[in-house]
C-alpha positions as CSV (number, residue, x, y, z in Angstrom):
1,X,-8.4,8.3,-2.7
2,X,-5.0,6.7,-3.2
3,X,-3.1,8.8,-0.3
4,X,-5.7,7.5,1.9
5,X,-5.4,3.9,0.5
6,X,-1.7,4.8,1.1
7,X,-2.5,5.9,5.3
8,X,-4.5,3.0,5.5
9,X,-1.8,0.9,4.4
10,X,0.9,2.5,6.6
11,X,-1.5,2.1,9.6
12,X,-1.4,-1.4,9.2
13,X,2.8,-2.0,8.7
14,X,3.2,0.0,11.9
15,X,1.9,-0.8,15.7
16,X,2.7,-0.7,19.0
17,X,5.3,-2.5,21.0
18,X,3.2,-5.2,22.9
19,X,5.9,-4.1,26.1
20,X,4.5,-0.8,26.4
21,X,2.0,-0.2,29.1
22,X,-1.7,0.1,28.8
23,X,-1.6,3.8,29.5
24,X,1.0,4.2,26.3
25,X,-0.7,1.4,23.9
26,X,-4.2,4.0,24.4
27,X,-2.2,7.5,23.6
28,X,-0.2,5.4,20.7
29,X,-3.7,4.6,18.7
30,X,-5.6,7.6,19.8
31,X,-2.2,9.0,17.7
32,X,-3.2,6.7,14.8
33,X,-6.7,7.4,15.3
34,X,-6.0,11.2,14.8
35,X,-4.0,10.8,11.6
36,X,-5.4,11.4,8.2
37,X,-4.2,11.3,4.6
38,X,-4.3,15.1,4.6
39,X,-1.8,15.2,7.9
40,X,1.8,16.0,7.2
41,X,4.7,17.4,9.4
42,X,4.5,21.0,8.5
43,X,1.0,21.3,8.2
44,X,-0.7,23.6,10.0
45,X,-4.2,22.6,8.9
46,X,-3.8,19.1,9.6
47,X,-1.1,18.7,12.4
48,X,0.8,15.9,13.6
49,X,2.6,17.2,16.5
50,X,-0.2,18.3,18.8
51,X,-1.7,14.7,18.7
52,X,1.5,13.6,20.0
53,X,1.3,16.6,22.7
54,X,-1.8,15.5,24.2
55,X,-1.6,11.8,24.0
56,X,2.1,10.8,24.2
57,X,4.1,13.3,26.1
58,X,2.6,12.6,29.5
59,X,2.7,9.2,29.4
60,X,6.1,8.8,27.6
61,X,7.3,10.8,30.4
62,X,5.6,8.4,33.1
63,X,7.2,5.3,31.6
64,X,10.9,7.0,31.6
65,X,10.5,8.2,35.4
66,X,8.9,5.2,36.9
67,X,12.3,3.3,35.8
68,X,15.1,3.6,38.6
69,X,17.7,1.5,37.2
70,X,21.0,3.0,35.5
71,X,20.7,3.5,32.0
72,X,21.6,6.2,29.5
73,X,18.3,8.9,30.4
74,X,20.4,11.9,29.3
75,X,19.8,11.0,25.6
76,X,16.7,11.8,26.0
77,X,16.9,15.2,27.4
78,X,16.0,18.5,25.7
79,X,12.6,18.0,24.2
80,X,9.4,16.6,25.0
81,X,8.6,13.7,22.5
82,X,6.0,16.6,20.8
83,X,9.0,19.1,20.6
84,X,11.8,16.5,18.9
85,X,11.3,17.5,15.3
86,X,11.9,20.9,16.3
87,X,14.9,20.8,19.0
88,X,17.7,18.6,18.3
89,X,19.0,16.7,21.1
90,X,21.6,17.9,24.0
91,X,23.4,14.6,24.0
92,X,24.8,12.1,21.6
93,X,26.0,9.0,21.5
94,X,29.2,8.1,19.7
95,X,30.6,4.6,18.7
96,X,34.0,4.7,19.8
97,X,36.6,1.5,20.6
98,X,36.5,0.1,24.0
99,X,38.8,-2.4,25.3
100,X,37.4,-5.2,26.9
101,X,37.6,-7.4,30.0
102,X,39.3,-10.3,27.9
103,X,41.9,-7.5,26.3
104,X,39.8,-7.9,23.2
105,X,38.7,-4.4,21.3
106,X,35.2,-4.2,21.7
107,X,32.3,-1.8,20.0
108,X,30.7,0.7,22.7
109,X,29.4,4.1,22.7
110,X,30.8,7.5,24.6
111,X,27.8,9.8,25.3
112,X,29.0,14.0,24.4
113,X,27.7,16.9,24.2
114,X,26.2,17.2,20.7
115,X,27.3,20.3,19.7
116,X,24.6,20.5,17.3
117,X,23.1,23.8,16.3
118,X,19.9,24.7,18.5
119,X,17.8,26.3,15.5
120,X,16.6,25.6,11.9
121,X,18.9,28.0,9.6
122,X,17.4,30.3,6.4
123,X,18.2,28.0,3.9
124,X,17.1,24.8,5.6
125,X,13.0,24.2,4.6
126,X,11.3,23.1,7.6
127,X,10.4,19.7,6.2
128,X,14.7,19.0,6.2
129,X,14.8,20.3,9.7
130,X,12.1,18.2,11.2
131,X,13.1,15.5,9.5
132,X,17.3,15.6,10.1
133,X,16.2,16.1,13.7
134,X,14.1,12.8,13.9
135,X,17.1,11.2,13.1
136,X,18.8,12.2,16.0
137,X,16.8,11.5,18.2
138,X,16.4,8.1,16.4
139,X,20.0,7.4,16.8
140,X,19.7,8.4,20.7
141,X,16.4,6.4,21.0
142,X,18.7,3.1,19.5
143,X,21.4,3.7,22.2
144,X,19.4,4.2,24.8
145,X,17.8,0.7,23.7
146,X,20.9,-0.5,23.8
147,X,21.6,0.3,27.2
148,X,18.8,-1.4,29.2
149,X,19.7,-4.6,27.5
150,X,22.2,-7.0,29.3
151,X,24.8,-8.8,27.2
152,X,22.5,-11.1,25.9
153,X,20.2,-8.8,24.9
154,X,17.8,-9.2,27.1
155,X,15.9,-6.1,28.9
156,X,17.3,-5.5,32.4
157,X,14.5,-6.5,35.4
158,X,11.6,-4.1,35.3
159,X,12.8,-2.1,31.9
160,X,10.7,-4.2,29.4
161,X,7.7,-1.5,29.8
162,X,10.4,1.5,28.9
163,X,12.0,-0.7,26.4
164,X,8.4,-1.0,24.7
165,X,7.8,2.8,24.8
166,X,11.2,3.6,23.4
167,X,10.9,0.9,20.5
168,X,7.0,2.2,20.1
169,X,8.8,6.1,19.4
170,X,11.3,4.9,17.0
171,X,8.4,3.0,15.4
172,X,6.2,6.4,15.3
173,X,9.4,8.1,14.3
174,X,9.5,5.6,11.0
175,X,6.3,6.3,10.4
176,X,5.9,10.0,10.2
177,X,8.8,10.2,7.7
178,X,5.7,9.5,5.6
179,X,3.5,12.1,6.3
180,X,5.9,15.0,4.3
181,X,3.9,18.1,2.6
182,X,2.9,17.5,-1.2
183,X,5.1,20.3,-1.8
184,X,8.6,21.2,-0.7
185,X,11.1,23.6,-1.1
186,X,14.6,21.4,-2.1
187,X,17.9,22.3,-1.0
188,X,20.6,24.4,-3.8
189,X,19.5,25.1,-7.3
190,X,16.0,23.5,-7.4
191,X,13.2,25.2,-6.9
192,X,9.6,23.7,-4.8
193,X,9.0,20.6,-6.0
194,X,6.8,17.5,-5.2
195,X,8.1,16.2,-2.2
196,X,8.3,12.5,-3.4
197,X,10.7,13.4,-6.1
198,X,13.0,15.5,-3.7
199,X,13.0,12.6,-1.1
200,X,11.8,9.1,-2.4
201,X,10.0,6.9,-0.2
202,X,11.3,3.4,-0.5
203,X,11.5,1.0,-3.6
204,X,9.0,1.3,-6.3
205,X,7.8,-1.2,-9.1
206,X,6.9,-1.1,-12.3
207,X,3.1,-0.3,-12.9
208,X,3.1,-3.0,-15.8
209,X,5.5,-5.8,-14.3
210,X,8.1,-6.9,-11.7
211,X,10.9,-4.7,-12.4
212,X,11.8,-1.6,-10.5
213,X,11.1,1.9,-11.5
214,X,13.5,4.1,-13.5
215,X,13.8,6.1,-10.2
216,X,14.5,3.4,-7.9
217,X,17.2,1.4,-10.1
218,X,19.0,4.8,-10.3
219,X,19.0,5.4,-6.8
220,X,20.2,1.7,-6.4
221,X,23.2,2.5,-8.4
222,X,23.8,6.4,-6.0
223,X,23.7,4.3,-3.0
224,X,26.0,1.9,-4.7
225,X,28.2,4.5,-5.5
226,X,28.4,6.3,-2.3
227,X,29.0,3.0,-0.7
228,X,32.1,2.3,-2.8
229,X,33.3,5.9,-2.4
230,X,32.7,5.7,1.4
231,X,34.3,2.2,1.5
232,X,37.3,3.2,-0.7
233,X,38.3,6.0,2.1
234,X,38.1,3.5,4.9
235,X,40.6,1.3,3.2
236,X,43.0,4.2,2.3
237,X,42.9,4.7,6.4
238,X,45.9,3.5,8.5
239,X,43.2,1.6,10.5
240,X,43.6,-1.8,12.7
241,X,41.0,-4.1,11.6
242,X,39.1,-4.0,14.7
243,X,38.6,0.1,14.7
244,X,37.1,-0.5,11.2
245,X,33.7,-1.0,12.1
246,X,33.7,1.5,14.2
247,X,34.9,3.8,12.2
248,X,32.4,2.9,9.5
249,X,29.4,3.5,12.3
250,X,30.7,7.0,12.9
251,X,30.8,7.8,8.8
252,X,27.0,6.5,9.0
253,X,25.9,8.7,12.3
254,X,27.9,11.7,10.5
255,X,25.4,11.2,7.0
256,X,22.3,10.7,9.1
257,X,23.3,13.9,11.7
258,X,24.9,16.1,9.4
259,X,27.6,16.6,12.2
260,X,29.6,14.5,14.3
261,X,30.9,15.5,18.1
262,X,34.8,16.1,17.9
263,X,35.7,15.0,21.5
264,X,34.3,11.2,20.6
265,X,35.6,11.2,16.8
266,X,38.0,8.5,15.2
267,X,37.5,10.0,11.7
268,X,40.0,12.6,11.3
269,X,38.9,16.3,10.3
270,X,40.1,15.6,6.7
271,X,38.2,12.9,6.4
272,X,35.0,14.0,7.9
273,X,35.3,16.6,5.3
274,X,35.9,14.7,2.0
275,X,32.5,12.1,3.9
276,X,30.2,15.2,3.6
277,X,31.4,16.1,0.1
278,X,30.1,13.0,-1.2
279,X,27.2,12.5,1.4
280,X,26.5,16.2,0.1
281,X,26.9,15.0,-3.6
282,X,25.0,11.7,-3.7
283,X,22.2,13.4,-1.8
284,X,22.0,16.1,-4.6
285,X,22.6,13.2,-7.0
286,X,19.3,11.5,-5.1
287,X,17.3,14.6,-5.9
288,X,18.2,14.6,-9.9
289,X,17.4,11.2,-9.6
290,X,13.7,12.5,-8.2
291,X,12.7,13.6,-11.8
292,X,13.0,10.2,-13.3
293,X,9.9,8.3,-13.6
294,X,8.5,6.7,-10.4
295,X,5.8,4.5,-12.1
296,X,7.3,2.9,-15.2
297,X,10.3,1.1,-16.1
298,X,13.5,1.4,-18.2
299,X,11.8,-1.3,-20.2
300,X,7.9,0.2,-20.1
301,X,9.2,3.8,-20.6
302,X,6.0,5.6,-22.0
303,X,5.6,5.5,-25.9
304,X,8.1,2.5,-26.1
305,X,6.4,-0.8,-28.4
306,X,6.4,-2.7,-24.9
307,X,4.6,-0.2,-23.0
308,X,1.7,-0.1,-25.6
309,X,1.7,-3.7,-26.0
310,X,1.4,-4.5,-21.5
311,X,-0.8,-1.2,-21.1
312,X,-3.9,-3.1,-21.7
313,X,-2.9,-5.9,-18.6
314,X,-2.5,-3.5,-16.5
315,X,-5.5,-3.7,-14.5
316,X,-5.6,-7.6,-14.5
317,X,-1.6,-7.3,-13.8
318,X,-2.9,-5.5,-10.4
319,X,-5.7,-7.5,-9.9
320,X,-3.4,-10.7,-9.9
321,X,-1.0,-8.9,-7.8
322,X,-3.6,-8.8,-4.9
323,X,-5.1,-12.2,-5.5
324,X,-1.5,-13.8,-4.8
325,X,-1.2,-11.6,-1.3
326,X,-4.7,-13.0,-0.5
327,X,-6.6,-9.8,-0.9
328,X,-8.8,-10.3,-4.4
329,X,-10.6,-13.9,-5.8
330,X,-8.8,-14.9,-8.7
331,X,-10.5,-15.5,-12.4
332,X,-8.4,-18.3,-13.5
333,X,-8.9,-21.9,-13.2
334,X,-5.2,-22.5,-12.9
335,X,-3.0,-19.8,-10.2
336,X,0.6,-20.0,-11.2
337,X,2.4,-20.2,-7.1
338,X,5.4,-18.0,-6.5
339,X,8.4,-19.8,-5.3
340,X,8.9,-20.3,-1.4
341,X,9.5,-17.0,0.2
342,X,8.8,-15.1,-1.7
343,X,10.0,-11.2,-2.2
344,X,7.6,-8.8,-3.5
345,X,9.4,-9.1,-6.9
346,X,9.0,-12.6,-7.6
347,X,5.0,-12.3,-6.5
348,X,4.7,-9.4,-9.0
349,X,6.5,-11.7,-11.8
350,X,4.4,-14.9,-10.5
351,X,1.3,-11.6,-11.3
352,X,3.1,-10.9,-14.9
353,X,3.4,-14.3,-15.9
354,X,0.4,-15.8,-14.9
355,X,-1.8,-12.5,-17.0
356,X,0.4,-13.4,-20.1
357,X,-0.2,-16.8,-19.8
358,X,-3.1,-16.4,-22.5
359,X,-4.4,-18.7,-20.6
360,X,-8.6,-16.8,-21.4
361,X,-8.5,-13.7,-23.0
362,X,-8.3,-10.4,-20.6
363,X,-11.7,-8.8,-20.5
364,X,-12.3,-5.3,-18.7
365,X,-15.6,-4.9,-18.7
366,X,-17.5,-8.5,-19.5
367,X,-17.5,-11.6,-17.5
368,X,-14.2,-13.8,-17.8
369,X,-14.8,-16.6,-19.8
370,X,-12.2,-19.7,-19.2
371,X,-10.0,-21.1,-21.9
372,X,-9.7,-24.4,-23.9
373,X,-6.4,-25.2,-21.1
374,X,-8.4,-24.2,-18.5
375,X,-11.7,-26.2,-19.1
376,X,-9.5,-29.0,-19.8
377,X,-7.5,-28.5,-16.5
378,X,-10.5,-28.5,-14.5
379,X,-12.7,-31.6,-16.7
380,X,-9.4,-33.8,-15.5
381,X,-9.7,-32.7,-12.3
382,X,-13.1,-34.5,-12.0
383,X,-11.8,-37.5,-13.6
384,X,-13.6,-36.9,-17.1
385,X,-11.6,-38.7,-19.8
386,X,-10.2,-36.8,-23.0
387,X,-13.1,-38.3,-25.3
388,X,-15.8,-37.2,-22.6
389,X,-13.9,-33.3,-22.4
390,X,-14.1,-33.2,-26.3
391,X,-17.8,-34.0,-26.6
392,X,-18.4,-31.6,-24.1
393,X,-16.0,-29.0,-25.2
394,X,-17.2,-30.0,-29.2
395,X,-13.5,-30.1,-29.9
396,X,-11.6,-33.0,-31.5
397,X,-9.6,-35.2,-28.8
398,X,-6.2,-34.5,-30.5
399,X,-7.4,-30.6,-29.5
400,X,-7.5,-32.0,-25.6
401,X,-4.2,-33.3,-25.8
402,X,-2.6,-30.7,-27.3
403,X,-4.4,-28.2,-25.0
404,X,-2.9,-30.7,-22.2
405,X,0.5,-30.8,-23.4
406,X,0.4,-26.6,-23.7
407,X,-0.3,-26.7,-20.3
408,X,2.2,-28.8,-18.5
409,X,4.5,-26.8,-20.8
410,X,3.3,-23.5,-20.1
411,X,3.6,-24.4,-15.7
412,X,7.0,-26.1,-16.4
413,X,7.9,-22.8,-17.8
414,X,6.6,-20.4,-15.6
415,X,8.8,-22.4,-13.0
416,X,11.7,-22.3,-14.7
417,X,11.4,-18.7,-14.4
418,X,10.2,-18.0,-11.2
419,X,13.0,-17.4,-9.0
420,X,14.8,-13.7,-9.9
421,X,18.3,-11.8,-9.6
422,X,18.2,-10.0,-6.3
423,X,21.2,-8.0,-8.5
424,X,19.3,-7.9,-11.6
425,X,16.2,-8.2,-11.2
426,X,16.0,-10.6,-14.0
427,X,15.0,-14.7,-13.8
428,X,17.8,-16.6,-11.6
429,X,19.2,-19.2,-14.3
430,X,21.9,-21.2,-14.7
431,X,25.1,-20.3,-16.8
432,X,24.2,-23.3,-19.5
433,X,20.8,-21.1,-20.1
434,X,22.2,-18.1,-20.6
435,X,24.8,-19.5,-22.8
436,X,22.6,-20.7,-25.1
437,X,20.2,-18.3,-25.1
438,X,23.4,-15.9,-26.6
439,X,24.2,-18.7,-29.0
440,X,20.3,-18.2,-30.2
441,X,21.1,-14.4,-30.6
442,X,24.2,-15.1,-32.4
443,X,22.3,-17.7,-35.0
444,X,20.0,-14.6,-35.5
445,X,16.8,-16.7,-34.1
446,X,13.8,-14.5,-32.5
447,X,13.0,-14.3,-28.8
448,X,10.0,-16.3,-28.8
449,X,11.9,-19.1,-30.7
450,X,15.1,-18.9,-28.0
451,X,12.3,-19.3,-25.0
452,X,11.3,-22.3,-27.0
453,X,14.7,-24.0,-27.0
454,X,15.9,-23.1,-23.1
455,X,12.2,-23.8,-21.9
456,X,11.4,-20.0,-20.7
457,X,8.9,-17.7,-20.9
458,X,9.1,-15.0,-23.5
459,X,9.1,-12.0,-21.8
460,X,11.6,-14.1,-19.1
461,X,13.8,-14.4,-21.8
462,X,13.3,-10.8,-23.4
463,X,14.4,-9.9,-19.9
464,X,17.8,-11.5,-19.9
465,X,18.7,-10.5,-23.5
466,X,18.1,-7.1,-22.9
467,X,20.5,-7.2,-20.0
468,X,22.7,-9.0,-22.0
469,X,22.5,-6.1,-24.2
470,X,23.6,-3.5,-21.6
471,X,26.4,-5.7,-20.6
């Protein structure tokens, strides 16, 4: 049920180029159409590639021939679009310097022969093969973009059709990196493992709250890493400033190909080797990284006091999740809003704060019954005054202020707290706050009674003291 929540979901995030031609746009969903959440790229039950063979070769073909004008075709030779997991391309293209018209250096591309090797070896699994081979075929597919465009980017007369198929590939390309087997055999000392531990698909949050996952912060700090060791052997090259970036693109084309042409190459041979050393080691530092946990994080680690104490919002944690992305009816009176634009973490802490609001109580199974705050909320609303709400309510009137005063409180803090760290993951606030949130620490005063003083949430500020901790 949840890989076909999961198809159903990716179906929707990817589509056709509206260039393409009516021919394409019909073999492009009767693709879709085919797919299901037992599909994968090495399946033999449930294939992917003969859908691709009897809807999308023909037609893909028909849009390449029926364009005259000069572009860069010969990327696409060697396979049909059905046989490109399976046959690595002929032909590659290569950033390399170019001088231009003005005497300026300018970034271009030199198409070689790719040199790579025509067939999958013993030790590669299948799932590797296909999947290194999209990738170049990806990087061709970009070039050859790039090569009906005119300098201002704008498709060359009659090329916006074939510029719609090739984007339309590259999109079906993104999305069949998806469909990988359950099971796959990794590369060196591991044996067959789950494929989504082996290769992780994409950032992954918290089950309980807004934080990433265990695995995805740790691959965060590999790609970090790599980057830095990458970065730290451009700057130890004897480089002019405006080789650098090209340089830099061939380092990127050499960790997505596993191999880069010699006759185009401004990375020298020593270099090139010491770049797959450490494209080799991050990757088998990426697969390590695989058997860390996926769903929880370093704060909601299983069997931890906080991971008891959010288990049971879970489901109302979810629930809120898809009532601020429009998709569920909310049960509160009172929706907290996440800030203007919005990432994905600050919706899923807008979720986490608004289900710890204690705002009602969190009932699985009964109806939802509103709180004092709400009722209140919703009696002023209509105008009622505080005498009329506590004759109704059959609560004192100093109860409907103070249930008033909670509330403005509680909203002012929730905003307070709303906008996050893209870095950290933590609330955005300003050096003053976190100052004197450590002073609290260092007068030995409780969480709860530090969110009082700097006017944030609890768990907001159990957040930033635990980072503060790891500092």
């Amino acid at each position: 049920m949840a890989r076909a929540r999961s198809l159903e979901h990716l179906l929707a995030i990817f589509a056709c180029d509206s260039r393409c031609s009516a021919a394409f746009k019909a073999g492009f969903e009767s693709v879709f159409s085919g797919l299901s959440a037992s599909s994968s790229l090495t399946s033999r039950r449930y294939p992917i590639w003969p859908l691709v063979r009897e809807h999308l070769d023909d037609v893909f073909n028909d849009c390449v021939e029926q364009y005259k004008g000069d572009w860069a075709k010969e990327l696409l030779a060697g396979a049909r679009l059905s046989e490109m997991a399976r046959r690595p391309p002929l032909f590659s293209a290569v950033p390399c310097p170019k001088p231009a018209a003005d005497g300026d250096a300018a970034s271009a591309a030199v198409i070689v022969g790719s040199g790579f090797v025509g067939t999958k070896t013993d030790c590669m699994p299948e799932i590797d093969w296909q999947l290194l081979n999209l990738e170049r075929w990806d990087s061709n597919l970009t070039f050859a973009l790039d090569s009906l465009l005119d300098p201002t980017g704008t498709p060359h007369p009659n090329a916006f059709a074939l510029c719609g198929a090739l984007e339309s590939v590259r999109e079906l390309f993104r999305l069949f990196r998806h469909f990988r087997p359950r099971l796959t055999k990794a590369l060196m000392q591991f044996d067959a493992l789950m494929d989504c531990r082996t290769r992780p698909q994409g950032v992954a949050y918290c089950e309980l709250c807004w934080r990433e996952s265990i695995r995805s912060k740790k691959l965060q700090e590999i790609d970090a890493k790599e980057g830095r060791e990458v970065g730290a052997l451009l700057r130890s090259d004897t480089l002019t400033e405006d080789k650098r970036e090209v340089w830099w693109a061939q380092a990127m084309l050499l960790k997505a190909n596993q191999y880069l042409p010699p006759t185009a190459a401004l990375i020298s041979k020593a270099d090139a080797a010491e770049l797959a050393r450490i494209f080799k080691r991050c990757r088998v530092d990426r697969m390590t990284a695989g058997n860390l946990s996926q769903r929880y994080c370093l704060i909601h680690k299983p069997g931890s006091s906080k991971y008891h104490a959010d288990l049971r919002y879970k489901g109302a944690f979810q629930r809120q999740i898809s009532v601020l992305m429009g998709l569920a009816r909310s049960d509160y009176a009172i929706d907290f809003q996440p800030p203007a634009a919005a990432d994905m973490q600050e919706v899923r802490k807008t979720a986490y704060d608004q289900v710890h609001s204690r705002l009602h109580a969190i009932a699985s199974k009964r109806a939802v019954s509103l709180g004092l705050r709400e009722k209140v909320w919703l009696m002023h609303g209509e105008g009622i005054s505080q005498s009329e709400m506590a004759r109704r309510l059959g609560v004192s009137r100093q109860a409907i202020s103070k249930a008033k005063k909670s509330l403005e409180a509680l909203i002012n803090t929730q905003h307070a707290g709303c906008y996050l760290n893209p870095l950290t993951g933590e609330a955005h606030v300003s050096e003053r706050t976190r100052n004197n949130i450590w002073d609290g620490l260092m007068r030995g005063l409780t969480v709860v009674a530090i969110a009082k003083e700097v006017g944030l949430g609890k768990d907001t500020v159990d957040g930033l003291v635990r980072l503060m901790d790891a500092r």
